[in-house]
ROVEXNU-548506 format. One line per field, with one value per residue (C-alpha): residue in one letter; x, z, y. Coordinates in nm, 4 decimals. Each point is the difference from the previous one (the first is absolute). Layout:
// residues N
r = (A	...)
X = (X	...)
Z = (Z	...)
Y = (Y	...)
END
This chain:
// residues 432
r = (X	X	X	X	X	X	X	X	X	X	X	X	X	X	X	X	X	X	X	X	X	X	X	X	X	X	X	X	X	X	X	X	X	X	X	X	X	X	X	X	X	X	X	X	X	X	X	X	X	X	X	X	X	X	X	X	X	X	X	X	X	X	X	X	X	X	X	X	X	X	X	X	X	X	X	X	X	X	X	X	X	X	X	X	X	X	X	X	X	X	X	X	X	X	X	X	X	X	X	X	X	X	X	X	X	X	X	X	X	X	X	X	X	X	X	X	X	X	X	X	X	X	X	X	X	X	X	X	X	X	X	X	X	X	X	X	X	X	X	X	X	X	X	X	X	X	X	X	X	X	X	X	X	X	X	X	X	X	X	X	X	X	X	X	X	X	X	X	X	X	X	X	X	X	X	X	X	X	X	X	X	X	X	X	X	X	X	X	X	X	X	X	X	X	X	X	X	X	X	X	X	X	X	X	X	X	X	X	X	X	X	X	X	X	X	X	X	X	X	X	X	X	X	X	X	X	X	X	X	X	X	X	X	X	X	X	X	X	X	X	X	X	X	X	X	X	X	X	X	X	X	X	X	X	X	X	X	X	X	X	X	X	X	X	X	X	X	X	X	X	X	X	X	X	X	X	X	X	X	X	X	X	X	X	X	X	X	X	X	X	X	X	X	X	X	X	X	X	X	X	X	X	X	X	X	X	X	X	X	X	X	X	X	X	X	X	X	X	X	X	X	X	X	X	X	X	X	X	X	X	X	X	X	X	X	X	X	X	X	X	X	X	X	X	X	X	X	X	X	X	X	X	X	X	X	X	X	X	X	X	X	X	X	X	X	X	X	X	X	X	X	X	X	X	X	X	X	X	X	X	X	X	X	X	X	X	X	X	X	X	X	X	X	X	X	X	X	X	X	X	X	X	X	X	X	X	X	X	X	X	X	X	X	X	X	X	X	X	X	X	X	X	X	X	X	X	X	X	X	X	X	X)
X = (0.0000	0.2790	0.1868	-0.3802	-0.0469	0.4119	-0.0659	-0.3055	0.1632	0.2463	-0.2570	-0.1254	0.2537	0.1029	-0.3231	0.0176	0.3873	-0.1760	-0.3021	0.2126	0.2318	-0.2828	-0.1440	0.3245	-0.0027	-0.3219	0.0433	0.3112	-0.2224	-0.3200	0.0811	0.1626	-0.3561	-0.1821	0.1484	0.0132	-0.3677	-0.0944	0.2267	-0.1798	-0.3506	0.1481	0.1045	-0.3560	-0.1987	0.2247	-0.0586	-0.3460	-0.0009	0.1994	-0.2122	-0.3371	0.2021	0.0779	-0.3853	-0.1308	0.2680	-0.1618	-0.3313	0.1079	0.1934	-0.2567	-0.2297	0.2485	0.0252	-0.3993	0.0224	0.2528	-0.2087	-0.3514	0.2456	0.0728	-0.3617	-0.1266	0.3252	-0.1524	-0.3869	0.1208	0.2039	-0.3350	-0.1800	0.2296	0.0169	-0.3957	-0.0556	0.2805	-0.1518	-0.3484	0.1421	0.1899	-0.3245	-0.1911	0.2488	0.0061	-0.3587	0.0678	-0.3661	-0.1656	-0.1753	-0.3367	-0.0812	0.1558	-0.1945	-0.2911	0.0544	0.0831	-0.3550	0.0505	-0.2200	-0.1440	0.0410	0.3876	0.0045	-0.1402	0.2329	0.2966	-0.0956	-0.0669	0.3891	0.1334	-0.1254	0.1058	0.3551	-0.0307	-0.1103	0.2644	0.2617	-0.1266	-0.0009	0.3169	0.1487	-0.1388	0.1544	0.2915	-0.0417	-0.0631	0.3208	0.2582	-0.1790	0.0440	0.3762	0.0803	-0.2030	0.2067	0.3546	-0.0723	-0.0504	0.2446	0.2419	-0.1156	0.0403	0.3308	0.0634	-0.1268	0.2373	0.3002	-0.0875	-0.0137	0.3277	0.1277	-0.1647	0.0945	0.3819	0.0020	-0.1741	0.3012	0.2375	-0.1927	0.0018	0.3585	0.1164	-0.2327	0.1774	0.3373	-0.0995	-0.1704	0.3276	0.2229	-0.2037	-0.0436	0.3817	-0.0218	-0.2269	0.1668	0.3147	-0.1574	-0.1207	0.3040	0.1770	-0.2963	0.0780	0.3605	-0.1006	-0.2107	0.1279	-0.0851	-0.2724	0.1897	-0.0044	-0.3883	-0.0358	0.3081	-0.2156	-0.3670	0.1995	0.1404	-0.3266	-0.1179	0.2632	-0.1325	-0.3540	0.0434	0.2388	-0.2133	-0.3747	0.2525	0.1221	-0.4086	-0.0586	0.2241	-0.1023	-0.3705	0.0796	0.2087	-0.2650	-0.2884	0.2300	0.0344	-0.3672	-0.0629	0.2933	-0.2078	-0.3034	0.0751	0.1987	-0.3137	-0.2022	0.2542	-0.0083	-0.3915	-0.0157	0.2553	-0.1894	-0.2888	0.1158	0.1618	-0.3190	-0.1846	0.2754	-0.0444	-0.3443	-0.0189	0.2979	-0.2667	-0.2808	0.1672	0.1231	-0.2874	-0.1831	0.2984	0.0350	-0.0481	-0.2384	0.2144	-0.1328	0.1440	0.3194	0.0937	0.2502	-0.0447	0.2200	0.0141	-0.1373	0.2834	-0.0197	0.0060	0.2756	-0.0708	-0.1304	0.2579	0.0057	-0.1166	0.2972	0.0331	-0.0868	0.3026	-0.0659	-0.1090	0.2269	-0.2676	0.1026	-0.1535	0.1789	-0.0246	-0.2702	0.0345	-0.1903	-0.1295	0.2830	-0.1735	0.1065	-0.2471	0.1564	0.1991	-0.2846	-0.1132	0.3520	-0.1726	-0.3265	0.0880	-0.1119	0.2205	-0.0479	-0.0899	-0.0733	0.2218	0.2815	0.3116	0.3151	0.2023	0.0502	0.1762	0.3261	0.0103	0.2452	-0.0401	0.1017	0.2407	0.1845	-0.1022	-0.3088	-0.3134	-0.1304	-0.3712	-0.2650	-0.0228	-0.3835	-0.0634	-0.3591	-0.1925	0.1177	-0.2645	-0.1081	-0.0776	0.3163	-0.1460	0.1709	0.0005	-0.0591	-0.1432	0.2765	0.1443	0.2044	0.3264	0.2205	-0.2335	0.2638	0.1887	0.3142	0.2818	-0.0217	-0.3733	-0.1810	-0.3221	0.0513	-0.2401	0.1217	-0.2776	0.0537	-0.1518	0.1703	0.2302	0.2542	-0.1591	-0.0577	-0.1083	0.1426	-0.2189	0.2187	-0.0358	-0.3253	-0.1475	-0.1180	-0.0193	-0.3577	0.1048	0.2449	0.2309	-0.2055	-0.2957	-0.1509	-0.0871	-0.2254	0.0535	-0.1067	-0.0577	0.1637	0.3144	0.1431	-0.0388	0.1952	0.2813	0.3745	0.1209	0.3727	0.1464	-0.1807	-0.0501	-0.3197	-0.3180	-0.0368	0.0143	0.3041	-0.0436	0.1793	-0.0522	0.2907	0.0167	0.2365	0.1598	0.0545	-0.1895	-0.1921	-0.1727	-0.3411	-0.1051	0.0082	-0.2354	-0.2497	-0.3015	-0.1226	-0.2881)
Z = (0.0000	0.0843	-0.3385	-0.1638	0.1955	-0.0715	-0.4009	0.0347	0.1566	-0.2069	-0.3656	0.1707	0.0469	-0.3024	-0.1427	0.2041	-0.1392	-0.3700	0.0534	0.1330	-0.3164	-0.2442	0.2448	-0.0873	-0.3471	-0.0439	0.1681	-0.2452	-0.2878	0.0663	-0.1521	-0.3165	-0.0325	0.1158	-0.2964	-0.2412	0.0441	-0.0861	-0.2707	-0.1325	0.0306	-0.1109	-0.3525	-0.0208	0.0438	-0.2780	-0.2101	0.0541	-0.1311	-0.2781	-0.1157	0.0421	-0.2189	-0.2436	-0.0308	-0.0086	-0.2853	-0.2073	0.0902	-0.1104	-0.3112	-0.1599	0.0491	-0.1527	-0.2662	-0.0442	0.0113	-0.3371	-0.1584	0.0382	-0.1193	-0.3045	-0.0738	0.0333	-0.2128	-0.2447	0.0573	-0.0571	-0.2745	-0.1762	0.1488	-0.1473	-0.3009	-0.0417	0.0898	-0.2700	-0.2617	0.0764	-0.0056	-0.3376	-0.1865	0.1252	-0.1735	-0.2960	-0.0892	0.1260	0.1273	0.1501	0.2946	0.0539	0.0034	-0.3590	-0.1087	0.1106	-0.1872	-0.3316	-0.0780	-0.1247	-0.0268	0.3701	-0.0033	-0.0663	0.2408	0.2701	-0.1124	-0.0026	0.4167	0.1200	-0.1354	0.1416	0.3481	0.0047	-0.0665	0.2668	0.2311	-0.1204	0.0874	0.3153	0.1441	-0.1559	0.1347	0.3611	0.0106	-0.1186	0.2645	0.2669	-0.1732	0.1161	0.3091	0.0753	-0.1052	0.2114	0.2633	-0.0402	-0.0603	0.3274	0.1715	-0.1787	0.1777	0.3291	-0.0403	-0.1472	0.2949	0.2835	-0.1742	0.0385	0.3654	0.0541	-0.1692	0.2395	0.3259	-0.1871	-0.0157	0.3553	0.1546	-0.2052	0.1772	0.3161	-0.0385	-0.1455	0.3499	0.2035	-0.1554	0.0326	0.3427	0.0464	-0.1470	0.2577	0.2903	-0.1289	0.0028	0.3343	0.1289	-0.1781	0.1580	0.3570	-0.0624	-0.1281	0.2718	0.2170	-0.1697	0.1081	0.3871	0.0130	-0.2713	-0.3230	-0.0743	0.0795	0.3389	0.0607	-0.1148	0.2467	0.2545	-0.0501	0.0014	0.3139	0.1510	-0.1964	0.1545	0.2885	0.0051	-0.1054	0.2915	0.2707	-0.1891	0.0463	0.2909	0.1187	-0.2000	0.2047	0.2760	-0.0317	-0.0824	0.2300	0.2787	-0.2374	0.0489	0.3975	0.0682	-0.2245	0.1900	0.3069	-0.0451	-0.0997	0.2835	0.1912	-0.1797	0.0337	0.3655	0.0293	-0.2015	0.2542	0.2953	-0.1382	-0.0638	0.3259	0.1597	-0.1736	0.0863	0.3497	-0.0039	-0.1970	0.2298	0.2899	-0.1251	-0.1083	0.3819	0.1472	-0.2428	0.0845	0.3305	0.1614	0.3086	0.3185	0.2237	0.3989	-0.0245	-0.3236	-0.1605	-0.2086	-0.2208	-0.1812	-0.4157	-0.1762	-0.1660	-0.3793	-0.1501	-0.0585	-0.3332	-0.2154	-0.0815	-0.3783	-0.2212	-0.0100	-0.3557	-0.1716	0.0065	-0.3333	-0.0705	-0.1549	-0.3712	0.0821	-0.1361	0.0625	-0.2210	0.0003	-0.3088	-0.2042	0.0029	-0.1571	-0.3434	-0.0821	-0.1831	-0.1428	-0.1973	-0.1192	-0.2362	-0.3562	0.1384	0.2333	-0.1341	-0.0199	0.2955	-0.2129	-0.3603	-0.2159	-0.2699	0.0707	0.0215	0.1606	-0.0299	0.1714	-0.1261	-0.2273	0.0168	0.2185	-0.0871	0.2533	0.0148	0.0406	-0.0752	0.1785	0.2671	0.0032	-0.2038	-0.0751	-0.0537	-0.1429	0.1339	0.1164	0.3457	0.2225	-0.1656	0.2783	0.0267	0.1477	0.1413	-0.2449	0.2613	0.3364	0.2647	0.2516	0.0074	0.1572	-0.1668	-0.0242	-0.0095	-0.2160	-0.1482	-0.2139	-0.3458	0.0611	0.1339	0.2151	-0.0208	0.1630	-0.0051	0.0273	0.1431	-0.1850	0.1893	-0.0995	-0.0786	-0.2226	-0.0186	-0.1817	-0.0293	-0.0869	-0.0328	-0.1161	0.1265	0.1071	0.3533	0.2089	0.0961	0.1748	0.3203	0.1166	0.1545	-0.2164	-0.1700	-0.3505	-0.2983	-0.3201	-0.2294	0.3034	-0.0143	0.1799	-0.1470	-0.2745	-0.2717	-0.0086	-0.0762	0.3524	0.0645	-0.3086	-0.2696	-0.3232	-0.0991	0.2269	-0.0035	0.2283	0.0212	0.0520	0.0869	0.0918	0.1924	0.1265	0.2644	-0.0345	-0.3756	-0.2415	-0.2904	-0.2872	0.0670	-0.3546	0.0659	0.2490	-0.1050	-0.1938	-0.3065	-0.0047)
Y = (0.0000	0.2345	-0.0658	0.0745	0.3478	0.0772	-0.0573	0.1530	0.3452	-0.0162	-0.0124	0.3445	0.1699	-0.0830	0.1539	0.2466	0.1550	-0.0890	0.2221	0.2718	-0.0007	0.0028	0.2784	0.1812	-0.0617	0.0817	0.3502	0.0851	-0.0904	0.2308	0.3665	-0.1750	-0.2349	0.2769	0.2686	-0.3275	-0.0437	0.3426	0.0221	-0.2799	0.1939	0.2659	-0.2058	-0.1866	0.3656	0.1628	-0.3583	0.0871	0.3234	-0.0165	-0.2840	0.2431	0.2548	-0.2234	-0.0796	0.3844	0.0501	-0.3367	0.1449	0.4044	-0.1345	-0.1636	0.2932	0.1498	-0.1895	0.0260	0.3742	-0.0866	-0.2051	0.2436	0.2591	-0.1548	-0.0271	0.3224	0.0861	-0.1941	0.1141	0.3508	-0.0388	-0.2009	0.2991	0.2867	-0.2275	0.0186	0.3621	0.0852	-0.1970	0.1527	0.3684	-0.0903	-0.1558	0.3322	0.1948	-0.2065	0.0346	0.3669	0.0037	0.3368	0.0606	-0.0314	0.3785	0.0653	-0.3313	0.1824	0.2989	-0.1335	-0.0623	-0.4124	-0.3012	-0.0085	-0.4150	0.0948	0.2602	-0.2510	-0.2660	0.1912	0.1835	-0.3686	-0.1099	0.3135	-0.0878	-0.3292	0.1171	0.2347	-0.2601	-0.2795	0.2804	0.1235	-0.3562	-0.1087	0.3567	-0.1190	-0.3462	0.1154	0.2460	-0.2643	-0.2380	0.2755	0.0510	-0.4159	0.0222	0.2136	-0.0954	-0.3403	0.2020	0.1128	-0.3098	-0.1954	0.3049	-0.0456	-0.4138	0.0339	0.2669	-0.2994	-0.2468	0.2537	0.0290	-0.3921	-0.0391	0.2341	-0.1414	-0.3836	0.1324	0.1035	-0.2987	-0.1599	0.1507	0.0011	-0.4087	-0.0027	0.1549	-0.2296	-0.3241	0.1559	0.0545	-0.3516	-0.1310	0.1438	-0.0798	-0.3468	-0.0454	0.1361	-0.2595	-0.2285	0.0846	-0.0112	-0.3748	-0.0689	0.1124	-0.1899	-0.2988	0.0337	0.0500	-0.2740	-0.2613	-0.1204	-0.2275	-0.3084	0.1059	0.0755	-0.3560	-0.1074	0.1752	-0.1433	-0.3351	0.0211	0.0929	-0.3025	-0.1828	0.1317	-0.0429	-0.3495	-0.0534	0.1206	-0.1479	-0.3615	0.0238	0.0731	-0.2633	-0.2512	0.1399	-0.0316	-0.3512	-0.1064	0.1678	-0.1952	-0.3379	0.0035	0.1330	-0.3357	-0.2037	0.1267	-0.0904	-0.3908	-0.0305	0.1355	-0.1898	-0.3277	0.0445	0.0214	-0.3098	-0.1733	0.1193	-0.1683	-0.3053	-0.0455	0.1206	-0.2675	-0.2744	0.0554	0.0100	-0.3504	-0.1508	0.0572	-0.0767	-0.3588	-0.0066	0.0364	-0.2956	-0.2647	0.0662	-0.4042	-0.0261	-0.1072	-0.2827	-0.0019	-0.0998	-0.0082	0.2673	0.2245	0.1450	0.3132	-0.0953	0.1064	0.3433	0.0538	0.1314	0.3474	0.1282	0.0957	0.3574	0.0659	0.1041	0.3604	0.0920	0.2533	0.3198	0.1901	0.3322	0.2360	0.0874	0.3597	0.2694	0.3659	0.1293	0.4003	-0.0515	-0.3040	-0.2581	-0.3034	0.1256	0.1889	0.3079	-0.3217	-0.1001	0.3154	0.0703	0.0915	0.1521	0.3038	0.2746	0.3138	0.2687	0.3000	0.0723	0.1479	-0.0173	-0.1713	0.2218	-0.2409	-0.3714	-0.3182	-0.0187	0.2994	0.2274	0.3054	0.3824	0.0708	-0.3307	-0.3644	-0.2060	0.0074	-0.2249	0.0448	0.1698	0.4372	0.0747	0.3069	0.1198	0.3302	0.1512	-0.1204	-0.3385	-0.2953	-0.2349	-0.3168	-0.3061	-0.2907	-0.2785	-0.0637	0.0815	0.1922	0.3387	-0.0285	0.3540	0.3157	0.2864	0.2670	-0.1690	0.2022	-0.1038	-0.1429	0.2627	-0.0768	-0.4039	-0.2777	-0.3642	-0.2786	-0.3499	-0.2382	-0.3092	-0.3062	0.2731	0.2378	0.3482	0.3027	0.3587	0.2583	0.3758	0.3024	0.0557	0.3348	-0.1363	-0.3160	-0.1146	-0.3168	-0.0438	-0.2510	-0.2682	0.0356	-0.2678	0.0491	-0.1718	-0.0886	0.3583	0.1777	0.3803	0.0416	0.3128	0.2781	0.0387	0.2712	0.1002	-0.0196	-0.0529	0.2401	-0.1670	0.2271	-0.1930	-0.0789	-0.3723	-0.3363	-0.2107	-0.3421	-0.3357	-0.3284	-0.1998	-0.3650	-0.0615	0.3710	-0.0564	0.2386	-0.1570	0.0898	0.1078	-0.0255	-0.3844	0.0162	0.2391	-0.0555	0.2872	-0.0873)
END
C-alpha cells in the first residue's frame, strides 16, 4: 500500500510541475495569439470587402455597358430621324410647293386647291413630330452621357477604395507573416523546453507503465485477499464438517453402549463391553485457491471479444494514423481525429477511469480501464467529464472534444494498448 500511495504522489507531482510549465508557456504565448487573432479578422473583414467591391463594380460596369449599348441606338434612331426629316425638307423643295395662303389666292380648281392644303399639312405634321423625337433622341443621349459619367465616375472610386483595401490586406499578411514566425518561434522554442514528440510519447508511457503497475499490483492484491477469504472459509467450513462428524460418532458410540450393555446376575462379573474404535475422521478435502482476479473493470475478456466492432469515440476525418509518420518526428501511436471543438468524445467500452488529468504533449487526457490489460487514451479534449474512480459504459460521454495540450487543430486523440503496448485502433474499430 505504501509503494501504491509513494507512486501515486509521485504521478502528481509530476502533473503538478507539467501544468505549471504549460501555465508558463501559455502566459508567454497570449499577446502574440492575441495580436495574431486580430490580424486574422482584420485579413477576413478586408477579404470581405474587397470581394463586395468587386461585385458593385460587375454590377456598375454592366450598367455601364447598357448605358453604351442604348447610346448606340438612339445614335442610330436619330440619324434615321435626321435622315427622314432631311429627305422630307428636300422633296418639299423639289416640288417647290407654296403655302396655303398663295394657293388660296391664285384663284385654281378648288378640288386642287383642297388637295394640294391637305399634302401641305401632312408635311407639316410629319416634320413637327419627326422635329420632336429628334428632339426627345438628344434629350435621351444625353440623359445617358450623363449617367454613363457618373457610372464610370463610381467605378473610378471603387478602383481607388479596391487599391487601398489592397494595400490595407497586403500590410495585414505582412503583418500576419511576422507574427506567425513569431509564434512559431515561441513553440519552437517550447518544443525545446519541454522535448520533442518522442518524449510526450516517452512520457504517456511511463504513466502507462505506471498505471499498469499499480492496476497489477491491485490486481494481485485483490486476489490474493479473494484466495485467503476462500482458504478461510473451507477451513471453516472443513472444521464444521469435522465437528459434526465427531458429534455424531459419539452420539452413535453411546447409543450402541447403552443397547449391548449385558444384564449382571449376583455374583457374576461384569466387564466393561469393549469400546469401538473411534470413527475415523473424514479426509480433509484440499483446499480450492480462488482463480479471482482483480476486476477494476471487466476482466473475463470482454473488450477481448469486441476487436473489429468498437466504434470510434467521435466523428470526424482522420489526420493522423497508426504507424504513419508524424510532422515533427516519428510515427504515430494512436489515432488524430479531426472534429468540431465541443463534439462528445465517448468511451468505446464498458470500464473504469483510472488517469483524468492535464498531461504535456496530451493536453486534458482520460485513460479508461477496460481490464485484462487494456486501456484507452482519450487527449486533447477540451474538458474531462469523468474522474478517477468512475465507472463508465460503453458510448457513454466522457469528454468534449478540443485542442488541449498545444495542439494546432481541435480534435480527439486516441489509442488502444494491451499490456502497455500501443496498437492500431483501426483494427479494432468498426465503420460502420
Amino acid at each position: 500500500m505504501s509503494e501504491k500511495q509513494s507512486d501515486l504522489g509521485e504521478l502528481r507531482n509530476r502533473i503538478e510541475s507539467l501544468r505549471k510549465d504549460l501555465s508558463a508557456s501559455e502566459e508567454n504565448k497570449a499577446d502574440a495569439a492575441d495580436r495574431l487573432r486580430e490580424s486574422e479578422r482584420q485579413i477576413s473583414r478586408l477579404q470581405r470587402e474587397l470581394h463586395e467591391l468587386g461585385q458593385q463594380r460587375g454590377q456598375i460596369q454592366k450598367k455601364l455597358q447598357n448605358l453604351e449599348q442604348q447610346s448606340k441606338e438612339l445614335a442610330a434612331t436619330l440619324t434615321q430621324q435626321q435622315n427622314q426629316l432631311d429627305s422630307l425638307l428636300y422633296r418639299q423643295y423639289l416640288r417647290g410647293t407654296p403655302d396655303s395662303l398663295q394657293l388660296l389666292l391664285n384663284g385654281d380648281d378648288p378640288n386642287q386647291t383642297a388637295r394640294d392644303l391637305q399634302y401641305l399639312s401632312a408635311i407639316a405634321m410629319t416634320r413637327a413630330e419627326l422635329m420632336n423625337e429628334v428632339s426627345i433622341t438628344l434629350e435621351k443621349k444625353k440623359a445617358l452621357a450623363a449617367d454613363a459619367k457618373e457610372r464610370a465616375e463610381e467605378i473610378r472610386e471603387i478602383e481607388a477604395q479596391q487599391q487601398q483595401r489592397h494595400g490595407d490586406l497586403q500590410k495585414q499578411r505582412e503583418e500576419r507573416k511576422a507574427l506567425y514566425a513569431q509564434v512559431s518561434d515561441r513553440v519552437k522554442a517550447q518544443r525545446k523546453q519541454i522535448g520533442t514528440l518522442q518524449q510526450d510519447e516517452r512520457r504517456l508511457t511511463e504513466l502507462i507503465d505506471r498505471l499498469s503497475r499499480i492496476l497489477a499490483a491491485q490486481a494481485a492484491q485483490a486476489a490474493k485477499a479473494a484466495r485467503e477469504a476462500e482458504a478461510a472459509r473451507a477451513r471453516a467450513a472443513e472444521a464444521a464438517r469435522a465437528a459434526e462428524a465427531t458429534r455424531l460418532a459419539e452420539a452413535a458410540r453411546q447409543k450402541e453402549k447403552e443397547k449391548e450393555k449385558p444384564r449382571s446376575r449376583p455374583g457374576e462379573e461384569v466387564r466393561e463391553a469393549p469400546r469401538p474404535a473411534p470413527a475415523s475422521e473424514p479426509a480433509r478435502p484440499r483446499a480450492v485457491e480462488a482463480e479471482n482476479h482483480y476486476e477494476p473493470a471487466a476482466s473475463d475478456g470482454s473488450f477481448a471479444r469486441q476487436k473489429g466492432n468498437l466504434r470510434l469515440p467521435v466523428r470526424g476525418t482522420l489526420a493522423g494514423r497508426f504507424g504513419s509518420p508524424r510532422d515533427g518526428g516519428g510515427t504515430w501511436r494512436g489515432l488524430f481525429i479531426k472534429a468540431g471543438a465541443g463534439s462528445d468524445v465517448k468511451a468505446v467500452a464498458g470500464g473504469r477511469v483510472v488517469f483524468a488529468e492535464w498531461m504535456r504533449g496530451f493536453g486534458n487526457l482520460l485513460i479508461v480501464d477496460h481490464g485484462d490489460s487494456y486501456l484507452t487514451i482519450y487527449g486533447n479534449n477540451d474538458s474531462l467529464l469523468k474522474q478517477v474512480g468512475q465507472g463508465v459504459k460503453g458510448g457513454e460521454t466522457v469528454a468534449t472534444v478540443g485542442n488541449s495540450g498545444g495542439n494546432p487543430d481541435s480534435g480527439l486523440y486516441f489509442e488502444i494498448r494491451h499490456q502497455g503496448q500501443p496498437v492500431d485502433p483501426m483494427k479494432w474499430a468498426s465503420l460502420k
